[in-house]
N, C-alpha and C positions, 0 to 999 in steps of 0.2 A: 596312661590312665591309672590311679592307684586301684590297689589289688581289690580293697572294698569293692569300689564299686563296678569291677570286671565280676567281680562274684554276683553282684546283683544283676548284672546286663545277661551273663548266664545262666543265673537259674529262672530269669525270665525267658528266655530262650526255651530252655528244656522244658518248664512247663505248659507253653504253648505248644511244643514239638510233641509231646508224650502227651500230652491231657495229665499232669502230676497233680494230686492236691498237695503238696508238699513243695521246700525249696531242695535241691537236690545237694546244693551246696553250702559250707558256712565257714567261716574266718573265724579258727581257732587259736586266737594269739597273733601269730605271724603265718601259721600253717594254714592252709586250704582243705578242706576234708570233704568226702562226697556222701550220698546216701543212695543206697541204689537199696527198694524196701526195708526188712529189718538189715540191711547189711550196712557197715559204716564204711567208709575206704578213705587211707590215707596214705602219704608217700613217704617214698625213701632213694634216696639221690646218692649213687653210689660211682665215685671219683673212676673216669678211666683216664689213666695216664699213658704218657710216652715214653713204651718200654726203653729207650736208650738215655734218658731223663726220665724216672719216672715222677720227680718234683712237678713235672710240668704237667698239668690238668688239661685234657683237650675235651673233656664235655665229660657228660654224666647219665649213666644208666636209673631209669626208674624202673621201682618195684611198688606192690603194692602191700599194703597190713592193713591189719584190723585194730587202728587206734584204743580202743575201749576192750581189747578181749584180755580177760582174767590170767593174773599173773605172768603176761607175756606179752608185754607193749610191740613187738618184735612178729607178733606171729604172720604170716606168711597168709596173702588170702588166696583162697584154693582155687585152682585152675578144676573150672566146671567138666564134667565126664563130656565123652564124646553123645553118650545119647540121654543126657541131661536137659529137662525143657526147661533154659536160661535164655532169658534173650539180650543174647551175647550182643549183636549190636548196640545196644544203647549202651550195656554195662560198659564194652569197650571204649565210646563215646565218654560215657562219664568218666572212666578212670584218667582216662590222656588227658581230657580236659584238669581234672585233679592234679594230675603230674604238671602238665604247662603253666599252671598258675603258678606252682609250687616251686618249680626251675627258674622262675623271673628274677628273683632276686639276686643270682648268680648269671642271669642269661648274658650280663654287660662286658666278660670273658669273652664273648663273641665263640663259646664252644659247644658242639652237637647236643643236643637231647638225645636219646637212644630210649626208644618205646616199643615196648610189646606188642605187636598185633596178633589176636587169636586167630588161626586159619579158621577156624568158623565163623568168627568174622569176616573176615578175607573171603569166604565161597558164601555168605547170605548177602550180603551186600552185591548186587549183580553188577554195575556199573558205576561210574565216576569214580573210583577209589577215592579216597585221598580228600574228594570237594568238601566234605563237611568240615572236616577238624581243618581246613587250610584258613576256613575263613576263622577260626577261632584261634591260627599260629597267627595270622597277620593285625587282629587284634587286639594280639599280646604285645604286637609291633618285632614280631620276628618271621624269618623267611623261612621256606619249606625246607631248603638246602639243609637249616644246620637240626632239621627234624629229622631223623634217622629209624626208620620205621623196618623193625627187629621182627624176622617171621620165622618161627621156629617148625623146621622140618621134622618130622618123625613116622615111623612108619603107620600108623593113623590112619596118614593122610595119604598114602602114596598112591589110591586109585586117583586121586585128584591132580596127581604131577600138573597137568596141560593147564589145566583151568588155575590153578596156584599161580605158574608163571605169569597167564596174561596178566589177570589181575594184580600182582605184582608191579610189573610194567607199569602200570596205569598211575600206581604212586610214583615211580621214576618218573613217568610222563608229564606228572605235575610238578617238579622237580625236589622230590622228595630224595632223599639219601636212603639207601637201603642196606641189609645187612642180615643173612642168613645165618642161624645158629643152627646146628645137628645136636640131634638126641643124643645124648653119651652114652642112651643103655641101649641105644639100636643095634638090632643084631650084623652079622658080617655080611649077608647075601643085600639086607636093606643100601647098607654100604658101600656097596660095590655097584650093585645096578641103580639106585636111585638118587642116591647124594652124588655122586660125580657126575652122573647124567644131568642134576640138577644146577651143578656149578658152571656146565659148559654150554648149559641155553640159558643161563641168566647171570651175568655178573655183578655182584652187590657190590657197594662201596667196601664193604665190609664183613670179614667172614670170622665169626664167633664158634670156638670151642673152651669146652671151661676143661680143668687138667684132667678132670675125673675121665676125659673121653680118652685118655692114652693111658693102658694099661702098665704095668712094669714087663722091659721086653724080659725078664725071666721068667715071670710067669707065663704069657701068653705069647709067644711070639711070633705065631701067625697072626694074631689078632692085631698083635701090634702093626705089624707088617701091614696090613690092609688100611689100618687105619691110618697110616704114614701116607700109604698109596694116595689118600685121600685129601690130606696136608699134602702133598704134592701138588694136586689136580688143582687145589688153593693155588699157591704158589705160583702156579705158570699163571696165572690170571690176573689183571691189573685193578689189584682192590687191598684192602690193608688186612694183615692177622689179628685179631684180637684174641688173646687170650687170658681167660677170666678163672677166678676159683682161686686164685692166687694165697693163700692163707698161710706159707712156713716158708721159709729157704730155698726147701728142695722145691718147690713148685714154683719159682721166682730161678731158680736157673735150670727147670724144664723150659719156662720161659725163653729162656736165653737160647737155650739148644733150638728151640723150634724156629728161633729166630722171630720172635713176635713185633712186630710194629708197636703196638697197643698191649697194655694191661692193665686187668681190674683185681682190687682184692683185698682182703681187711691186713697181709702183711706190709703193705704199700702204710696203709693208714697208724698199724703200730709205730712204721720206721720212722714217720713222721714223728710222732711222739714223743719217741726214745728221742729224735732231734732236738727239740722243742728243750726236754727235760735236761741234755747233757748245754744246750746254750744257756740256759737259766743257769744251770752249776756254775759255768765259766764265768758270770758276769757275776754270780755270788762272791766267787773268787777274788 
């Protein structure tokens, strides 16, 4: 179905689900952009590669911005407070829906989507996980498999450990991909008792740390130490590394030491470049 008109079969959707006097969505060019009140929301599709070829693209991470905000096309839209009245379900709704429109053009790759889901989302929603947005993956004409549903732990949340998991489960159960990422600024006790607790009653596809979470072992190296503990507890477990944040050298063979399956990161995207610019030289030549 072209993208037009998936946009229009959608914001007819949303406006009957919500009562909207408004479309929620609109076709900016080639981009898809959402409206959720005065807020605009638009995507950003960010290459994960395979750390041992990182040439090779296996899907793509979405984030979200604020299209229209002043002198910063780029800006980041803000992950709402924990006792914030947002109502996060729809917003989470509208934004994935924004991302999967957004992702089609590239989806033909046959590589993961990797999406955000807010644990406030995940603990308001009490059942079905996963049914709403499945029916709007399957009429993008793609499968739950390569939707990859990204839940970011932190200590927040950690009265909700038990309730997290089921609900969890429940996207596995539809057969969604899943993929845990840890707070890099959580403290060591958070670490020890709740993130490895967390990795050995649920196993993700996929387990997300970006470099900032490993200290330098000369500064801290208890800290380090704990945190390795926990790359460990990774490790024994049958699911892939991802790790993201990748932005110089030195964080591109932290990579390499942790032994990453997976990387994301804007050094990946220069080195392309600098490719690109030394094969144009050669055929100048």
């Amino acid at each position: 179905m072209p993208l037009q008109q998936l946009v229009e079969y959608f914001n007819q959707r949303f406006i009957e689900a919500q009562g909207l006097g408004y479309p929620p969505l609109r076709l900016n060019g080639t981009r898809v952009e959402g409206r959720f009140g005065n807020l605009r929301i638009g995507s950003m599709l960010h290459p994960v590669r395979l750390a041992e070829s990182p040439p090779v693209v296996i899907g793509h991470d979405a984030s979200s911005f604020i299209p229209d905000a002043p002198n910063d096309s780029n800006l980041p839209l803000p992950a709402p407070a924990a006792d914030e009245p947002v109502d996060i379900v729809n917003l989470d709704r509208l934004t994935r829906t924004v991302h999967m429109l957004n992702y089609l053009p590239v989806a033909h790759n046959d590589g993961h989507l990797f999406l955000h889901v807010h644990p406030r989302h995940v603990l308001a929603v009490k059942k079905d996980h996963g049914a709403y947005f499945e029916e709007i993956i399957r009429r993008c004409g793609l499968s739950t498999r390569r939707v990859v549903i990204t839940l970011q732990v932190s200590p927040v949340y950690d009265r909700h450990l038990i309730l997290l998991l089921e609900r969890l489960r429940n996207y596995r159960d539809r057969g969604y991909s899943t993929a845990i990422k840890f707070d890099d600024r959580a403290g060591i006790s958070f670490l020890e008792r709740y993130c490895i607790e967390f990795l050995y009653r649920f196993t993700p596809d996929f387990v997300r740390f970006d470099t900032r979470f490993f200290p330098r072992l000369t500064r801290d190296a208890e800290n380090y130490r704990r945190r390795s503990s926990l790359l460990l507890a990774a490790r024994r477990l049958d699911t892939q590394l991802l790790i993201e944040g990748i932005h110089s050298e030195a964080d591109a063979e932290l990579a390499t030491l942790l032994q990453a399956d997976l990387v994301k990161g804007s050094h990946y995207e220069r080195s392309a470049v600098r490719g690109v610019e030394r094969s144009l030289a050669d055929c100048v030549e």
